[in-house]
C-alpha positions, 0 to 999 in steps of 0.5 A: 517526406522527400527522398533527400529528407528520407535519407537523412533520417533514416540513418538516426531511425535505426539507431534509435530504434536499436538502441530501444530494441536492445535496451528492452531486450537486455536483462539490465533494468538500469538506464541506457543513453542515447546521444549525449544527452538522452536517458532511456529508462524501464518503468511500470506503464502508470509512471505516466499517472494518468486514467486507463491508458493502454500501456499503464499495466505494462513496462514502457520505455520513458525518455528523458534529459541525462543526469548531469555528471560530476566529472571534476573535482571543482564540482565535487567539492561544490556539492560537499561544501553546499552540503555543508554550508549552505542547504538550499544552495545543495537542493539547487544542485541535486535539482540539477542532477535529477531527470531532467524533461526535455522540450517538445521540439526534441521529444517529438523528434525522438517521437518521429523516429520511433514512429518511423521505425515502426513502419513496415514500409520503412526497409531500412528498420529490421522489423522489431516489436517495441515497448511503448516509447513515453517522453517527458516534457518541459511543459514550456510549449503553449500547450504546456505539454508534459509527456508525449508517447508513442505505442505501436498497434499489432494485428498479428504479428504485423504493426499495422498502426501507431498510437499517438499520445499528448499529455498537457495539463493546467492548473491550479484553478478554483474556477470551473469555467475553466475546466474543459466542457463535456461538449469541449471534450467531444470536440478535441476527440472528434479533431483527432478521430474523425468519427461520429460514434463515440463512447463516454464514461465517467470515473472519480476518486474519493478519500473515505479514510486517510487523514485526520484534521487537527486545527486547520493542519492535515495530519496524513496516516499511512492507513488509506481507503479510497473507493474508485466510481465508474458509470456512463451518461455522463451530463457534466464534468465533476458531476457526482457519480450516480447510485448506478455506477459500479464502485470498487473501495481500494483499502491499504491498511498498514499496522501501527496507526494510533487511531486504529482499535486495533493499537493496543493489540498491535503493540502486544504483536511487536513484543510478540515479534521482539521475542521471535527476533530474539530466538532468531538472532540471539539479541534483543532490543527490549520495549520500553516497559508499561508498568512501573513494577518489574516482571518479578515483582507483578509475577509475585504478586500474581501468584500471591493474589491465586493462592488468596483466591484459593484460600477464599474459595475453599472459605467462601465457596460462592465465590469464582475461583479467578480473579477478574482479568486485568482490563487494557484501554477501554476501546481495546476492550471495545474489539478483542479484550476478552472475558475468559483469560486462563492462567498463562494468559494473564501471566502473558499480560503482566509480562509483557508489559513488564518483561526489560531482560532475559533474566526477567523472563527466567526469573519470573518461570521459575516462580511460577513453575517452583508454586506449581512444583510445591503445589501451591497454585492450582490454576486452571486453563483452557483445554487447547492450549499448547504452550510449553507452560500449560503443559506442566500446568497439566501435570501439576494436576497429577504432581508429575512435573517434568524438569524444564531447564531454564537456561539459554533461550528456553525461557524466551521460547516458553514465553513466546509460545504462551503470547502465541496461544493468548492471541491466536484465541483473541483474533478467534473470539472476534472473528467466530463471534463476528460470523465473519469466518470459520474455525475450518477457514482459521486452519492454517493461521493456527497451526502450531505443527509449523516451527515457531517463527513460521507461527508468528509470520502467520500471526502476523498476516491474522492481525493486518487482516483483522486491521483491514477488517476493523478499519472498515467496519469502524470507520468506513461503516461497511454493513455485514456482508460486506464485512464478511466477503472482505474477510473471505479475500483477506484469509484467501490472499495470505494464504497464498501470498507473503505478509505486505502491509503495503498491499492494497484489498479491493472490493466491491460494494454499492454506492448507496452504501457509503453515499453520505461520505462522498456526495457532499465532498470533492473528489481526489480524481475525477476522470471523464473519457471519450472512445471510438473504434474497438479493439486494438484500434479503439482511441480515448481522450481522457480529461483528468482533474484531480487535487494535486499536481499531475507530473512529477518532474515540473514544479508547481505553483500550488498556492493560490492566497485567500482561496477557500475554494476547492483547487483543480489540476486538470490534464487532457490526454489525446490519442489519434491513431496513424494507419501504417499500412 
């Protein structure tokens, strides 16, 4: 660079480089610009969705074209009537609103100034650690370029180098020959990196549960287990990874999915929940009821069928003395119904599927409470139980029933207490009968000396984790151990964190375990990385091919007519290293 070129640009070194440094300095996570047209953004560093990049644990600074503004009423009244009138028209126009790329002339240009501005040799720049600097591209070049970026490489306290980054990508494609060689691969490395020594690693991707295929339409579910594959000796792209490779299941498993065994319970814990909200809030938006009959009506009957049971028993006393608890859906049955219901238990089962009001509720207690009084009934149930019912149940035994008021939320707490107790002993009886944990480890999950609504949250962590647990077991086949360490992480996770059915549980597990479900499919992500140098110097090129178009901010033409073929979305990255010292 001459001097006259040096003088020119220094002046646009500093002020880009100060307004990235006071941007990423300042506590605003909004945009900040630059120019007339330049967006600079914070973002999480894997916006980039590319494999093993530096920066992706980390906050990068992203470039962009400015959102273009509205600034006059003839364009405002454009959007209201295209809104309106006319749906694509509207699309057209918010597309033009949105982030816009920029071209690669401009982003290498932002690219030079950054870099400049990271060169010690550079007196007119203050000295200044930047956040790696990413820029979005139009793809329009030859190269079909999609981001560009920028990373400085610290020695100390001192920026001894820069990390520079292309991201171009290709596809869609059905045909291998296409793809980049292994060989291909090295090449593009050692042009960038002059070396010799080079180390290579491969990684994939594969679905093992998310979707389900109903005549040719894929129906997509939140619930999502994948399990990420890495090894070395490589041979050949998309190669399957070997037994060898260490392999690491991803699972994100949020409630509700009907084809979960778990779905009959979860609609017991939303009923659960509704009467939480209501002791909270005051007001109820009450589920639609499972039985045609009302709360009262099954209640009467109830206490009807234990009086005649009764009577049988004292008549014929071979006979067991409670009548065969009612059944849920067979794969219900399959996982938590249990053998043992007591009394209040079954009072809970009828309830909740009946119970529209508040005067159900109160109701319904007040029947049951009345044949308790008058000695009606004499029903048993278990010795550790804790709800308010199974107290005066206990002191029916000694007719000294003490007086319950049912007025205000009284009834709704009594019968929350009562759901509280019938599920905490069914996530029990699974989780103890399966050995997959403790009564010691269930401490705190259990504990009802934490007020009500505290109980019910820590419910709520029990069954997404019971979720998590069933799904892999059901679905996925995981053997018993691994079951059992799975269980470990969940009840260690929830209790130090707050309930996320958007987390995701990682384990690790064997290849040959799930081998029959990724060796005869194709992967979602397959990644082949090339490396040299070590440390802060150390430099990849990274071939990605995945399924689905790797940028966000271009469109795609994903169609291609007649293919039965799987398609491909490959994206090269590439990274060389500039010494500045």
């Amino acid at each position: 660079m001459d001097l006259s070129m040096a003088c020119k640009l220094l002046p646009s070194v500093s002020a880009f480089s100060n307004t990235l440094r006071s941007f990423q300095e300042g506590r605003s996570n909004e945009t900040c610009t630059y120019g007339d047209d330049i967006q600079i953004l914070k973002r999480k560093g894997d916006i980039i969705g590319v494999l093993d990049l530096d920066c992706v644990n980390q906050e990068v600074l992203i470039c962009e074209k400015a959102v273009p503004k509205l600034n006059d009423a003839d364009d405002e009244a454009r959007l209201e009537t295209s809104n309106d009138n006319n749906g694509d028209a509207f699309t057209a126009i918010q597309a033009e609103l949105s982030p816009l790329p920029l071209t690669i002339n401009k982003a290498r240009q932002l690219l030079s100034l950054y870099t400049l501005s990271q060169n010690p040799n550079v007196q007119a720049v203050d000295d200044c650690a930047l956040r790696p600097l990413w820029l979005r591209c139009d793809m329009s070049d030859p190269a079909q370029t999609a981001w560009v970026g920028a990373q400085g490489v610290h020695v100390g306290n001192k920026v001894s180098g820069v990390k520079l980054y292309t991201v171009t990508r290709k596809g869609p494609v059905v045909d291998k020959k296409q793809l980049l060689t292994l060989d291909e691969l090295k090449w593009e490395h050692k042009k960038r990196n002059c070396t010799s020594m080079m180390a290579i690693k491969g990684s994939a991707r594969f679905l093992l549960f998310g979707f389900t295929v109903v005549e040719n339409t894929t129906i997509e579910s939140q619930s999502c287990v994948t399990v990420d594959f890495k090894w070395s000796h490589v041979e050949r792209v998309l190669e399957t990874p070997p037994l060898s490779s260490t392999a690491t299941l991803n699972i994100k498993v949020p409630c509700g999915d009907m084809r979960s065994p778990m779905f009959e319970m979860y609609r017991e814990l939303q009923f659960l929940q509704v009467l939480a909200d209501g002791l909270r809030t005051g007001e109820t938006e009450w589920l639609d009821p499972l039985e045609s009959k009302s709360a009262v009506e099954l209640t009467k009957e109830y206490l009807e069928e234990i009086q005649g049971t009764a009577k049988s028993q004292q008549e014929h006393p071979s006979k067991p003395a409670e009548p065969k608890p009612e059944n849920d859906t067979p794969i219900f049955n399959s996982f938590l119904e249990r053998g043992d219901l007591d009394f209040v238990e079954q009072l809970w089962v009828r309830m909740r599927k009946s119970v529209t009001s508040y005067q159900d509720i109160t109701d319904s207690l007040k029947l049951v409470i009345n044949a308790l009084r008058y000695d009606d009934i004499k029903p048993w149930i278990h010795r550790d139980s804790s709800s308010s019912l199974s107290k005066l149940i206990l002191q029916s035994y000694h007719q000294q029933i003490e007086h319950v008021s049912l007025t205000g939320l009284t009834p709704v707490q009594m019968l929350l207490e009562m759901g509280l107790d019938k599920m905490r002993k069914d996530y029990i009886n699974y989780l103890i009968g399966e050995e997959l944990t403790t009564l010691n480890n269930l401490h705190y999950y259990l504990s009802t000396e934490v007020d009500l609504q505290e109980q019910v949250i820590r419910l709520r962590k029990l069954h997404h984790l019971l979720e998590v647990i069933v799904t892999c077991s059901t679905f996925i086949g995981l053997p018993y151990d691994r079951l059992f360490l799975l269980t470990q992480l969940c009840l260690q996770h929830y209790k130090a964190s707050p309930y996320d059915e958007e987390h995701e549980f990682n384990l690790q597990i064997k290849p040959a375990l799930i081998s029959h479900f990724y060796q005869k499919v194709n992967p979602v992500v397959w990644g082949l990385e090339v490396s040299s140098g070590h440390g802060p110097c150390e430099v990849k090129t990274v071939l990605q091919i995945s399924d689905r178009p790797p940028v966000d901010h271009v469109i795609f033409e994903t169609a291609i007519e007649d293919s039965v073929e799987a398609v491909y979305f490959s994206t090269l990255v590439c990274c060389s290293l500039v010494n500045l010292e």
